[in-house]
C-alpha positions in Angstrom: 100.9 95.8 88.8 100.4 94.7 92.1 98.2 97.3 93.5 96.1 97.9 90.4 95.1 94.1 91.2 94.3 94.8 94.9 91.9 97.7 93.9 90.2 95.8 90.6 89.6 92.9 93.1 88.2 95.4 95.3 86.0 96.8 93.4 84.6 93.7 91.8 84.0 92.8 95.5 81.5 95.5 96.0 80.1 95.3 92.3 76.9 93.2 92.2 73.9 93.0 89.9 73.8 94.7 86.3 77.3 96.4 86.1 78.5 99.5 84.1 82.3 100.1 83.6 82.9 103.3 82.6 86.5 103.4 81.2 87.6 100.2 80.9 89.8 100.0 78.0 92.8 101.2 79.5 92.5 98.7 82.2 89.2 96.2 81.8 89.0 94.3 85.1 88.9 90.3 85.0 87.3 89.9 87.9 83.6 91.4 87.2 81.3 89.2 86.5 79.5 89.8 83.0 79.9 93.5 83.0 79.1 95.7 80.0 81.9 98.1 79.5 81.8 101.6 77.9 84.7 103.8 77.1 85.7 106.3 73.6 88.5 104.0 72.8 88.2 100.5 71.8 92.0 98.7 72.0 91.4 96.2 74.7 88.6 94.3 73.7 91.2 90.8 73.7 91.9 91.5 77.4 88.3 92.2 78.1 86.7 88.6 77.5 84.8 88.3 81.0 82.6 91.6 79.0 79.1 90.8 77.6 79.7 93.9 75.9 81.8 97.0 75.1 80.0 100.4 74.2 81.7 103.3 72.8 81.1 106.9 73.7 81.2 109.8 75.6 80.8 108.8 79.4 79.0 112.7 79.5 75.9 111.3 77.5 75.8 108.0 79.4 71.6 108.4 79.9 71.8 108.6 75.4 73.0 105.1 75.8 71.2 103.3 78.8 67.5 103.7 80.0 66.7 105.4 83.9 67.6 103.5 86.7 69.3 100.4 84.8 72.2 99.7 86.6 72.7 98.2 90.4 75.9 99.4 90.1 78.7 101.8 87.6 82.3 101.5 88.2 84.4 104.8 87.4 87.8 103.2 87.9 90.4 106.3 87.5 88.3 108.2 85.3 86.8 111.4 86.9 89.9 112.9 87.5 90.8 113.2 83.7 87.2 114.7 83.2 86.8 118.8 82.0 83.2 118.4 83.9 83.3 115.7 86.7 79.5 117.0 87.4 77.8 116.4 84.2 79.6 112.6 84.7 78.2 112.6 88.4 74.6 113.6 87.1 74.6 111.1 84.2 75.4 108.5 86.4 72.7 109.3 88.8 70.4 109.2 85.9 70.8 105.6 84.7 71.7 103.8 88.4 69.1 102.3 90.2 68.0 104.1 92.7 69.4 101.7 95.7 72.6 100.7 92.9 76.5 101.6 94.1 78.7 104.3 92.1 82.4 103.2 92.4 84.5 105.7 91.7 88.7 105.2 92.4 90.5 108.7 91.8 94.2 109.7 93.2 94.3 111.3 96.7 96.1 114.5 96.2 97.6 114.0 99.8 99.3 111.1 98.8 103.0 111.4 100.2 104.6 111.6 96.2 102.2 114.3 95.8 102.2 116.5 98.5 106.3 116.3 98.1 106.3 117.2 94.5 103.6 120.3 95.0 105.6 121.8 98.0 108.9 121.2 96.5 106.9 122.8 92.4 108.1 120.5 91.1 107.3 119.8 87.8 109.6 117.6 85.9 107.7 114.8 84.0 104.2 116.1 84.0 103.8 116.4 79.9 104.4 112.4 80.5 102.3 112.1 83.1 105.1 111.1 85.8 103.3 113.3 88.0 99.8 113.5 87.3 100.0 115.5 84.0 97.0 113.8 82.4 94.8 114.7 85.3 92.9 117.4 85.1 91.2 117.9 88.3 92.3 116.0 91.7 89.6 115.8 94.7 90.2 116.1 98.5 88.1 113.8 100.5 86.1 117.0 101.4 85.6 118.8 98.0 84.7 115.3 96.3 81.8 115.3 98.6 80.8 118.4 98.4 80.6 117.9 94.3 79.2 114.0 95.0 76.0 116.5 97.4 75.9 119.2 94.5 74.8 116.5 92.0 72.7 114.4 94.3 74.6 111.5 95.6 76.4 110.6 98.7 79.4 108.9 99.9 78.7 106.0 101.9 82.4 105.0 102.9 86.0 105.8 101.5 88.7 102.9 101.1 92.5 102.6 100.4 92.3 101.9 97.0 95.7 100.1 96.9 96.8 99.7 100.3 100.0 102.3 100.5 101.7 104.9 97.7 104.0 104.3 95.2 107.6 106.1 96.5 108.6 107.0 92.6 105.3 107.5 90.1 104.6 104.8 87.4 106.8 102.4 89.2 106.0 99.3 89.5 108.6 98.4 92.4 108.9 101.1 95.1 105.7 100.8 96.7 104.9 101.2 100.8 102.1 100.5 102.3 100.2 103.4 103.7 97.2 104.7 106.0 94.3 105.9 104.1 94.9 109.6 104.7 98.7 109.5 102.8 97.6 106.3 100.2 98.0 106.8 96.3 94.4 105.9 95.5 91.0 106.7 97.2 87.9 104.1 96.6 84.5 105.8 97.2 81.3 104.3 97.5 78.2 106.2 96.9 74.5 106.0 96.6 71.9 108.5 95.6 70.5 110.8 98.3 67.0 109.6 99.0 64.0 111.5 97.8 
């Protein structure tokens, strides 16, 4: 898909250094340069050549895998919002980025315009498929993701359009419009730890 290129390019833009992506096997990203990927499944590895490694686990115990302080920067590329416990993610993290590294992190924005159409209108046709979010588990307005990014001592440096607009009908490929940040279908953040 179009847009799942723009924000993979996007976010190997911003990557630099040692690099962590944290749930890559679903969609490993071509354009990093030498990452090491970690995820629980293991079905991707053809598509994820550009990878000096792939590590399987649980992203929850990422410190039981990499020393403090290791990475200049993780990606968590449409992962948190599929997470029972975003925090413990956040915290582990924290634990094994250097202390000036970048944490990625591309989640829906519930105020996209599908969104915010389906929840007025309840609908909730689809969501077993996950037409309309039903493998999410947690969605984060701009304001409560940084109040959980403070709880678990990091910041948010800057937020980007992920994609560049929404898609018009979920999982489509084709109906796609371009879109301010507030209404887009995918938020980028990029954070840092707070300073000591």
């Amino acid at each position: 898909m179009i847009q799942d290129e723009k924000r993979l390019k996007k976010l190997a833009a911003l990557s630099y250094g040692n690099i962590l992506d944290v749930g890559c096997d679903n969609n490993p990203n071509t354009f990093l340069k030498n990452p090491i990927g970690f995820d629980l499944y293991d079905s991707n590895r053809d598509k994820a050549r550009n990878y000096q490694d792939i590590i399987l686990g649980d992203c929850n115990e990422l410190s039981k895998y990499f020393p403090e302080c290791f990475f200049d920067t993780i990606i968590a590329a449409e992962l948190i919002e599929h997470l029972e416990n975003p925090a413990r993610f956040l915290r582990e993290c924290k634990i094994i980025l250097k202390d000036d590294g970048l944490l990625l992190i591309t989640t829906p924005n519930p105020y996209n315009i599908t969104t915010l159409i389906a929840n007025v209108l309840f609908i909730d046709k689809g969501i077993e498929t996950g037409v309309i979010y039903g493998q999410h588990i947690n969605l984060f307005p701009y304001r409560n993701m940084l109040t959980l990014l403070k709880h678990c001592g990091l910041k948010c440096e800057r937020v980007l359009n992920a994609t560049g607009g929404t898609k018009l009908i979920p999982n489509s490929r084709y109906f796609f419009l371009p879109m301010i940040k507030s209404f887009c279908w995918q938020l980028l953040y990029i954070i840092r730890k707070i300073e000591r």
